[in-house]
N, C-alpha and C positions, 0 to 999 in steps of 0.2 A: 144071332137072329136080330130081323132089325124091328128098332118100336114098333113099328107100322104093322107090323106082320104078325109081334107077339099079341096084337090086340083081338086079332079070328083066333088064336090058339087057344086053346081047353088048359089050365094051367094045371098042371100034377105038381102038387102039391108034399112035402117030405112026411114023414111020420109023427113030426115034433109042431108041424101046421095045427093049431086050433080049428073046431068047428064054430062055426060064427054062423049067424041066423043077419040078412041083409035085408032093410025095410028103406025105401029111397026118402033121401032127405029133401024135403020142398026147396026146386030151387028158385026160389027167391030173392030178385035184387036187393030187399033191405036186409036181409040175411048177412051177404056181403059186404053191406054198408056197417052194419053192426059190428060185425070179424074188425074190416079195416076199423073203426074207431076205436074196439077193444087192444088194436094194433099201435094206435095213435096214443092211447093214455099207457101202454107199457112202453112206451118208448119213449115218452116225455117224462114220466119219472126214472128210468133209469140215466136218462142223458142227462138230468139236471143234476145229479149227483156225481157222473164223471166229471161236468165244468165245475162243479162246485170244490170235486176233490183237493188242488193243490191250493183253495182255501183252506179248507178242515186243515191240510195239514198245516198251512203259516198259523193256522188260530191254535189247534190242538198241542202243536210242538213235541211230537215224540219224539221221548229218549229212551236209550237203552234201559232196560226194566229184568230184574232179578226175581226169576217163579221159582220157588221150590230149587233154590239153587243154582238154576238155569237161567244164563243170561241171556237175552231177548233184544238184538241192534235195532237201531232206531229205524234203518233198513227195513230188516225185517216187518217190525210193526206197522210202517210203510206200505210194504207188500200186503197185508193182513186184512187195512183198508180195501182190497180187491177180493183177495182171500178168503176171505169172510165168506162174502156174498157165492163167490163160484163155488165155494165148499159144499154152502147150503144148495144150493143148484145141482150140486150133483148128487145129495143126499135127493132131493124132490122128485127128479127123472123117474127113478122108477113107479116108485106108487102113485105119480099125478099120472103118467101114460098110462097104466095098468088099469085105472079108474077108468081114463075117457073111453077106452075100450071096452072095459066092462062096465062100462053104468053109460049116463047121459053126458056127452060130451059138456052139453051147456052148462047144466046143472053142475058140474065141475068148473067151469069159467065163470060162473057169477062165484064160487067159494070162491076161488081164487083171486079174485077181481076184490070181494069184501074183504080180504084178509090183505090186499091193498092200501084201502081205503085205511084203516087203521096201523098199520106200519107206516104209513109217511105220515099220520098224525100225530107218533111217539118219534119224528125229527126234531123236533125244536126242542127237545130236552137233553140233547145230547151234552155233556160238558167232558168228555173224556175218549180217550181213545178207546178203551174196552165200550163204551156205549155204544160208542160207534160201529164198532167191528161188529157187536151184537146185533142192530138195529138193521144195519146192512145185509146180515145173516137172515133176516125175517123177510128184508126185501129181497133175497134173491131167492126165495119157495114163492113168492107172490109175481113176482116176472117170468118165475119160469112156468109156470101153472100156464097165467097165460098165454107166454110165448107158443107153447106146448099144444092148447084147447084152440088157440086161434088157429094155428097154421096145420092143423088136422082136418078143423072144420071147411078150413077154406079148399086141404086139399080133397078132401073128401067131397064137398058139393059139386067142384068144377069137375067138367070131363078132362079125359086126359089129353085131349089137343089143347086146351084151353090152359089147362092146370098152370104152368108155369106164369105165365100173362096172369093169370088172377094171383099166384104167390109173391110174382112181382108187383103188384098193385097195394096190396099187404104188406108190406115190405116197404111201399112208397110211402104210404100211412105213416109206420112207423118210425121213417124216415125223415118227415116232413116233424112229425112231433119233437124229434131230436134237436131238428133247427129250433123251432118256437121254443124249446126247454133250453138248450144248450146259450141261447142268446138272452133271451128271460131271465136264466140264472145268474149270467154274467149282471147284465144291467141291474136285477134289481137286487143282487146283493150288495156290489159298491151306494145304491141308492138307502135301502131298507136292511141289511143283513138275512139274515136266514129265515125268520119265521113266515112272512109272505109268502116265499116262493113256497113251502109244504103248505099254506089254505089252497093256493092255487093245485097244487098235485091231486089234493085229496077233492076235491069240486070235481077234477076234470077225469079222474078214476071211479067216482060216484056215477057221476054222466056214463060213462059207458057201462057200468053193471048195470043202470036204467035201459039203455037200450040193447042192452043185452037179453035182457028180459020182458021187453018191449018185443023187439021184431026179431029174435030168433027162433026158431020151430026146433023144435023137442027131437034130439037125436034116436032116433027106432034103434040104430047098428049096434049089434052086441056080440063081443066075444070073448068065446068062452075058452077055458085054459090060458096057456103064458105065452103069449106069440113072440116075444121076445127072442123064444131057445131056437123056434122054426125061422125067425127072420137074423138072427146072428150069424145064419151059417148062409145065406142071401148071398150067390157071388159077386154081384156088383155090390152088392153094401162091402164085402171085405176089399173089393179092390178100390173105391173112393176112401173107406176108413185109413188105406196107409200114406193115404193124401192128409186127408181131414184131421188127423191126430196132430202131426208135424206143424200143420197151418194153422193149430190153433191156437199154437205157442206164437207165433210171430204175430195174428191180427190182436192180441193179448196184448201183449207187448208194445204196439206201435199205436195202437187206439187207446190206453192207458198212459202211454207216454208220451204223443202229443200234447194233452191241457199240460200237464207235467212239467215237459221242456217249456215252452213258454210263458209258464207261469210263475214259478218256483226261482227262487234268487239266485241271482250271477254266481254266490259263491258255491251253489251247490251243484252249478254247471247248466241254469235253465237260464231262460233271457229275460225275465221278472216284467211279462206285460202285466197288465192291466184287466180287465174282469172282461171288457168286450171285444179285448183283442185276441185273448184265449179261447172267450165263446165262439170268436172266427175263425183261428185256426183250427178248432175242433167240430165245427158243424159245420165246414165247406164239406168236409169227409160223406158227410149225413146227405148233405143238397145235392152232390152231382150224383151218389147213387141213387136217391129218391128219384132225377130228372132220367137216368136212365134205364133204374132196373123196370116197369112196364116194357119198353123195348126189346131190350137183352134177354128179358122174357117170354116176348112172342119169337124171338132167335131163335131159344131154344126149343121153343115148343116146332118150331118147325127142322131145324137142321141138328139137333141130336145134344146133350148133355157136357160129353168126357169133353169134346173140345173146348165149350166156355173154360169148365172147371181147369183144365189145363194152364189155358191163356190166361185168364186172371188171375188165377193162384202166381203167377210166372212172373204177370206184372206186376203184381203187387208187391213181392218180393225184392224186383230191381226198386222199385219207388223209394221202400224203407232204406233200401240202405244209403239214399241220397238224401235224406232229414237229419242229417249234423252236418253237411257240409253247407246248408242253407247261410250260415253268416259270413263262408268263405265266397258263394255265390252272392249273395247279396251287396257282398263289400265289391267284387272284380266288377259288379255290373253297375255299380255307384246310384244304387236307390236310399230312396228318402227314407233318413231316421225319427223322423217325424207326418203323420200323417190325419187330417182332419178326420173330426169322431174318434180316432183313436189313440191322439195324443203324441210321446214322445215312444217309440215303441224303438225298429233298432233297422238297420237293413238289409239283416234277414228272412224281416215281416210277410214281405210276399214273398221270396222265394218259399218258406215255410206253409203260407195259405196256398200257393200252387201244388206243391207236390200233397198234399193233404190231400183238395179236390181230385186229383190224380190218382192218388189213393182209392177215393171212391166210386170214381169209372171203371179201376180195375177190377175191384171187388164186384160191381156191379153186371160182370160179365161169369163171375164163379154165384153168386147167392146163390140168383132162381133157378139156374141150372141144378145145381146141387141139392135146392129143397126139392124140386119137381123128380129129382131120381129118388130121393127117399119116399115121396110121395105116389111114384109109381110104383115099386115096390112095396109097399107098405098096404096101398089100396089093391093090387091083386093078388099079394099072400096071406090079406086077412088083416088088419091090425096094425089102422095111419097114426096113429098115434104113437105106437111102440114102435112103427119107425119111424116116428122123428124123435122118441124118448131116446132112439138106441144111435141117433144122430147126435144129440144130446150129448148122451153119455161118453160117446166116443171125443169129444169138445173139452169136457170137464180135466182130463191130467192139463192140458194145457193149460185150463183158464184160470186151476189153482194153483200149480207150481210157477210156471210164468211172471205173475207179480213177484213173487218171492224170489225169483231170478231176477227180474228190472231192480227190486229194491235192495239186492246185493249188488247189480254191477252197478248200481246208481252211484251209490257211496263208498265202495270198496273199488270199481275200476275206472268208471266217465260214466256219464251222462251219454257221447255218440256209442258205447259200447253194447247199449239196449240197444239199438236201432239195427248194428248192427248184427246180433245174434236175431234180431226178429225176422229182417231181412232172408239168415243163411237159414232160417225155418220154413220161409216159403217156398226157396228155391230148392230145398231136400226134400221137399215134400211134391212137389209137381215130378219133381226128377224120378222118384220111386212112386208115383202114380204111374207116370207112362212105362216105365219100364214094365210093370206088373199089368199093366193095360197090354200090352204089347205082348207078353211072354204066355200069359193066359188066354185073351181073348181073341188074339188077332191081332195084325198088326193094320186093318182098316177098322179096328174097334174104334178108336180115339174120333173117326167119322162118322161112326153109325149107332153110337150109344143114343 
């Protein structure tokens, strides 16, 4: 049946649906304004710790390490620095959705936002790898809370012709914060080192719990039992999850492994730039989906879901697996090893900032698509939150085995050998999207989702 139609339909509901009591949330433009900056301070702390990453590691220097007998590669520990963080993330999924459902969405987003505020002010004491991997584990229950409280609320206010356009708006926020953090980091670490940039995180994560609690209106919506068990068995959530499981090993892997590759020394198979030639090969990613997901947004909102998700999950896939052959492109095409502002870099430079940005247009035609179907489902079976917890959670084997997979093939096969397993992630995974699109729902589903 198509959107348009299921929106006059009575929805029947399974036996495992919660009853939920519906009170309409004031829609207010500084509402939205507040969502997107809430948008904007999780997305500048967590981007300035991806640029920062292949710092921590030249400073931290992990080696192999022997627990209780068990020896632990440097690899690995490597991986861990990620690990961490999507561990805790997917420890957080359920009981933060579970909450915004059953209590106040808001009053969940300022915890989450305060408990912020104070993890990026225990960064600057970090002097070890286990601090780190800890420290990061605290930050990723504080990004996902709000990833979680934003992207409910937003989709919860807007109507559902709208929805998508306002998730891509949110999304742009977050996006735009990535640049300013991803670039900031770079710059003012070679300038100041570490502690500057965490004043600035924790200012600019204060600011938004203020307006948070400034111009957001008190969420009425409550429900009651586990909407979780009724929305798991969602056909379209199970036919996107055997997309979205597969794709989340590869954007894992290729957004992790960009600063990575261009940061990290020749002999461990990266091209050892410099702090703000990193910051641009990792936040061109951030800029062209920021400049296009509003767009690709109102696409969806008008001509249907599965095909974004299709196409972009498709492109994204061919993209990655042409980011090791950038020094073989760079050399055939004879660009400059040397470029103003950014020094002596190599003349894989732009072919690496191109496909990055390319990177980002891709993706930028799968996000809004993709949150707006969990967002439609989620808002007429009861319980937006628990489906994007359960969006979430379906993310999470990727986001923590993943690194642990880059940081074995890193040092045990190459460096191009991430890119490519990230790569044949996206392409397995659009492949048995359509196919199960196709065998289930029709074979004009892929147009009319």
């Amino acid at each position: 049946m198509r959107r348009a139609e299921r929106r006059f339909c009575i929805s029947v509901r399974n036996t495992y649906a919660p009853h939920f009591e519906t009170k309409p949330v004031n829609e207010d433009r500084r509402q939205f304004w507040a969502l997107y900056f809430a948008r904007f301070a999780e997305g500048f702390g967590f981007m300035t710790l991806v640029t920062l990453l292949p710092f921590y590691i030249n400073v931290l220097q992990p080696t192999d390490t022997t627990i209780l007998g068990v020896t632990i590669s440097a690899g690995l520990i490597v991986g861990l620095y990620t690990s961490g963080f999507t561990l805790a993330q997917t420890v957080a999924v359920v009981p933060v959705a579970w909450s915004g459902d059953r209590f106040d969405k808001r009053t969940v987003l300022l915890v989450v936002l305060g408990i912020g505020v104070g993890v990026y002010a225990l960064f600057p004491i970090v002097d070890s790898s286990g601090s780190f991997i800890g420290i990061r584990a605290l930050q990723g229950i504080a990004v996902t809370g709000s990833g979680l409280m934003t992207l409910s609320l937003v989709g919860q206010i807007a109507d559902v012709g709208t929805r998508a356009n306002h998730i891509g708006k949110a999304n742009a926020a977050n996006f735009a914060a990535s640049i300013v953090g991803g670039l900031g980091a770079g710059t003012l670490y070679e300038a100041f080192g570490f502690g500057p940039i965490f004043t600035i995180i924790v200012c600019i994560t204060l600011v938004a719990w203020l307006s948070t609690f400034g111009y957001l209106e008190t969420d009425e919506t409550r429900v009651h039992g586990f909407p979780f068990a009724g929305l798991a068995l969602n056909r379209r959530i199970l036919t996107i999850s055997a997309f979205r499981f597969q794709y989340a090993f590869s954007v894992t892997l290729v957004r992790t492994w960009i600063p990575i590759f261009a940061g990290v020394a020749a002999a461990e198979g990266g091209l050892a730039y410099g702090g703000l030639a990193v910051a641009l090969a990792t936040v061109i990613e951030k800029f062209t989906n920021m400049c296009c997901q509003p767009f690709t947004g109102r696409l969806s909102d008008s001509y249907g879901r599965a095909l974004f998700v299709f196409a972009g999950g498709g492109a994204y896939g061919l993209i990655a697996l042409a980011v090791p052959f950038t020094p073989a492109i760079g050399a055939a095409l004879d660009l400059p090893a040397e470029i103003v502002l950014f020094g002596q870099v190599s003349p894989a430079f732009l072919p690496l900032v191109a496909l990055s940005g390319l990177l980002g247009v891709a993706d930028s035609f799968r996000e809004p698509a993709s949150m707006a179907l969990f967002a439609d489902e989620g808002t007429e079976d009861g319980g937006v939150a628990s489906s994007f917890g359960i969006r979430e959670l379906i993310w999470r084997p990727g986001s923590v085995v993943a690194p642990l997979l880059g940081g074995w093939l890193m040092y045990e096969v190459s460096m191009a050998s991430v890119f490519y397993v990230g790569g044949a992630f996206a392409l397995t995974g659009v492949t048995a999207f359509l196919l199960i699109l196709v065998h289930t729902h029709g074979r004009q589903a892929l147009f009319e989702w």
